[in-house]
N, C-alpha and C positions, 0 to 999 in steps of 0.2 A: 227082484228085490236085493238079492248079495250084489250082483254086479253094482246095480246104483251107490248098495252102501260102500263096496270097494272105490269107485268112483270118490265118494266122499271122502274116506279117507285118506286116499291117495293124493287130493287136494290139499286136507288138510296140513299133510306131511311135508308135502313138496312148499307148500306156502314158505317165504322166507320172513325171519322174523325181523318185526319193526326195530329200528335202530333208536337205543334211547337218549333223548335230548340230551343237549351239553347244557347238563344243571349245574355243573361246576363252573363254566363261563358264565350263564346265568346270573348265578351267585356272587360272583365276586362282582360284575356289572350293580348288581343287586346291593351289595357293601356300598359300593363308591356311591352310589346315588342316594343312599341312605344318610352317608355321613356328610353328604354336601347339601342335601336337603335341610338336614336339620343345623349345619350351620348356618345355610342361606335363611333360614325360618326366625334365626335369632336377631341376625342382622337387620333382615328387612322390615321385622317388625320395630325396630328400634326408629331406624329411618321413616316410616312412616308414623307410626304414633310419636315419635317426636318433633317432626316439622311439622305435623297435625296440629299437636298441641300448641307449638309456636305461633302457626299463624290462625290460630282463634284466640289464645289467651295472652300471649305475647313473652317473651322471653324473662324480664321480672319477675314474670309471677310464677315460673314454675322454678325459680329459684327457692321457692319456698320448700320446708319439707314436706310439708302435708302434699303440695303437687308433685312433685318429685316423688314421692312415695303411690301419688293415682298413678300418675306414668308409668313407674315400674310396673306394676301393678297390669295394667292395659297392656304393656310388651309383652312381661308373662305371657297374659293370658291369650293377645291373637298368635303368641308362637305357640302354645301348644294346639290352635284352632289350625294352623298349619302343618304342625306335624302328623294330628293325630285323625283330622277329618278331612283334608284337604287330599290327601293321596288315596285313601278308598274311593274318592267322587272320581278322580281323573283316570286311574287305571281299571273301574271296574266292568267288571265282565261281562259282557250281555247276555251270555247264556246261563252265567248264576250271579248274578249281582252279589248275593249275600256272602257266598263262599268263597272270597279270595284272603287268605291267610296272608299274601304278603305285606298287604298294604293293610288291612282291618287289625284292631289291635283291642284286646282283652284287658281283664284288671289284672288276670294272673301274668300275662307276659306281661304288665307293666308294675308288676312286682306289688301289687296292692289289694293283693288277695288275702280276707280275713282283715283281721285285728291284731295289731302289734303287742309281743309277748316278751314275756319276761326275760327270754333269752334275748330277745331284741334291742329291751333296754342293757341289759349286762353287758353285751356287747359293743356297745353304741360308745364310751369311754376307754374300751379296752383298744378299741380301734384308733382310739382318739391319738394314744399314745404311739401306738404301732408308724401311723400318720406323720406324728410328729418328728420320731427317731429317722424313719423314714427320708423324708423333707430334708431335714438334719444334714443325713448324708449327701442327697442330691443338689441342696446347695452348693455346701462344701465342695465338690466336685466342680458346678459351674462356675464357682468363685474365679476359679483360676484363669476365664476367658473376658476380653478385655471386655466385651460387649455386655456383661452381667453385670450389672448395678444393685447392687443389694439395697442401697437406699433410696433408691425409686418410689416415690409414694403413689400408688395407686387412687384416679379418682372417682367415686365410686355415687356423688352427686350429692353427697349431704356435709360441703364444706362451712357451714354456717349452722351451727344447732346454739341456738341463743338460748331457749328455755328449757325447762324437763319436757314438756309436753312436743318439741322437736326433737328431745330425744326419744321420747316412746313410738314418736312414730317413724324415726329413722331405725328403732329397732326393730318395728315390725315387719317393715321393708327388708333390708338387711340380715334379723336373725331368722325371722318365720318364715313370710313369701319366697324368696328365693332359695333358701336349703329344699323346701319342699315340691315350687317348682322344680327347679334345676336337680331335682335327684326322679323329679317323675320324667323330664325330656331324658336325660344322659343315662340315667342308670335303671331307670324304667325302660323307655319306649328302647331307645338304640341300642343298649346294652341288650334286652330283651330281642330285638330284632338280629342283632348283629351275632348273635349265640347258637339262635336257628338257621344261619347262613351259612356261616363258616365250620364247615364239617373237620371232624380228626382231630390230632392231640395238643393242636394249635390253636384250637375253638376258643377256648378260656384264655391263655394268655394275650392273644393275638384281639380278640374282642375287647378285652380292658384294657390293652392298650393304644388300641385306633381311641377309643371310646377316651380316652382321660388324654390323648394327645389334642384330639378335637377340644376339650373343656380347658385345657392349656390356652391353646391358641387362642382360642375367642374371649380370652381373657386380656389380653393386647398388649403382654408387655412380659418380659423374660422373669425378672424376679417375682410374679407371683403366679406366672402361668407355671414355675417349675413346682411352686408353695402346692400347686392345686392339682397338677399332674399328679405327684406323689399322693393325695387326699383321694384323687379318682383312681386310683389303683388300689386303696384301703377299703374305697366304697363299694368298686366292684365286688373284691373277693367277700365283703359283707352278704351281697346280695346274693352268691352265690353258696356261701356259708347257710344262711336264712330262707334264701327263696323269695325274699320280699326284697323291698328299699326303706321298709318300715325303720331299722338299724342305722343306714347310713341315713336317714334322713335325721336322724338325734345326735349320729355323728356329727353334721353339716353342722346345724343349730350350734352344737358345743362351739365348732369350730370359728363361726361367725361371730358367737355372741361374747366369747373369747379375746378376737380381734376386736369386735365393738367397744370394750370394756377397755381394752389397753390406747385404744385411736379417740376414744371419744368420753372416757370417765377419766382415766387414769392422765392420759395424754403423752404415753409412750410411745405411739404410733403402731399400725398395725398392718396387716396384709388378709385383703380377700380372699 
């Protein structure tokens, strides 16, 4: 009996120990494909539900806002059917289907855990400012390169609001769907995803800013993609301040409905 258990543990000892995965290359593989996922998601959906659209309804009529407003509406909603269920289907595990944290996604990691609080409204205007001073500066800055256009009008598909009732629904497109989408894709899912990836004391900055360089870019033009770089880096540190996107997403709203008012009441013009 001793020899055998000597035997054992003589095995035991001499065993060498498993070498552990390179999660850090992983990881960063894991970033890059996150953040090109979810811009390819935004894209594609456009391309499709808009030539969709086109050739059933015909180009006319979705000139209108009420369709221009389902449109948005339907891009929304198949990019977040791509961000949020389409990569648990294709990378999931066959030994635990249910358990893979990389790709499955929570309401707390997409920051919409609970109900929005008091601090969240309080918040939601102080950032607003923060944003703006912000912006401010980083214009100012790209002013100085010849390729920055400050009066570039952004167009955003609601060129034609002849009555009140095209403007309420180019507001709801505009101020509500889209702050609330676009703060659940960027500062929910990715931002949430991209947090738990990137380890050390780079994690936070480094996250908000892949995260609001991407919401730049896909904005398609320098004078408002810099407007809204600065705006995802106010949102970020909301979300991180809060824990939620509850905040920034009152933020977004201010900021939309802001721009709405000055582009389409006022008629001083405005930036997305």
């Amino acid at each position: 009996y001793y020899l055998r258990h000597y035997q054992v543990n003589l095995m035991e000892v001499s065993e060498k120990p498993k070498k552990p995965k390179n999660s850090k290359k992983s990881n960063i593989l894991l970033v890059i494909w996150l953040l090109l996922w979810t811009g390819a998601s935004l894209v594609a959906s456009q391309f499709i539900i808009v030539y969709l659209l086109y050739f059933i309804l015909g180009r006319e009529t979705l000139t209108t806002p009420v369709w221009t407003t389902v449109m948005d509406a339907l891009i929304y909603a198949l990019t977040l059917f791509f961000v949020l269920f389409v990569p648990p289907r294709l990378f999931r595990k066959k030994t635990s289907p249910k358990k893979n944290p990389d790709w499955t996604t929570d309401r707390e990691e997409l920051g919409l855990k609970g109900l929005p609080t008091w601090t969240d409204i309080g918040l939601a205007p102080v950032g607003f400012i923060v944003y703006l001073l912000l912006a401010t500066v980083l214009v100012s800055i790209f002013s100085f390169f010849p390729f920055f256009d400050l009066s570039e009008a952004q167009d955003v598909g609601y060129n034609f609001l002849n009555s009140g009732l095209d403007k309420i629904v180019a507001f709801i497109a505009l101020c509500l769907i889209a702050p609330i989408i676009e703060e659940t894709i960027f500062r929910g899912f990715l931002y949430g995803k991209l947090r738990g990836k990137i380890s050390g004391r780079l994690s936070l900055p480094l996250s908000a800013f892949l995260v609001s360089l991407l919401f730049g870019i896909l904005h398609g033009q320098w004078n408002v993609g810099v407007n809204v770089f600065a705006m995802s880096l106010v949102l970020c540190a909301l979300r991180e301040i809060t824990g939620t996107i509850y905040s920034g997403i009152l933020l977004h709203i201010i900021k939309n409905t802001v721009a709405f008012v000055l582009l389409y009441i006022i008629g001083t013009g405005g930036i997305y």
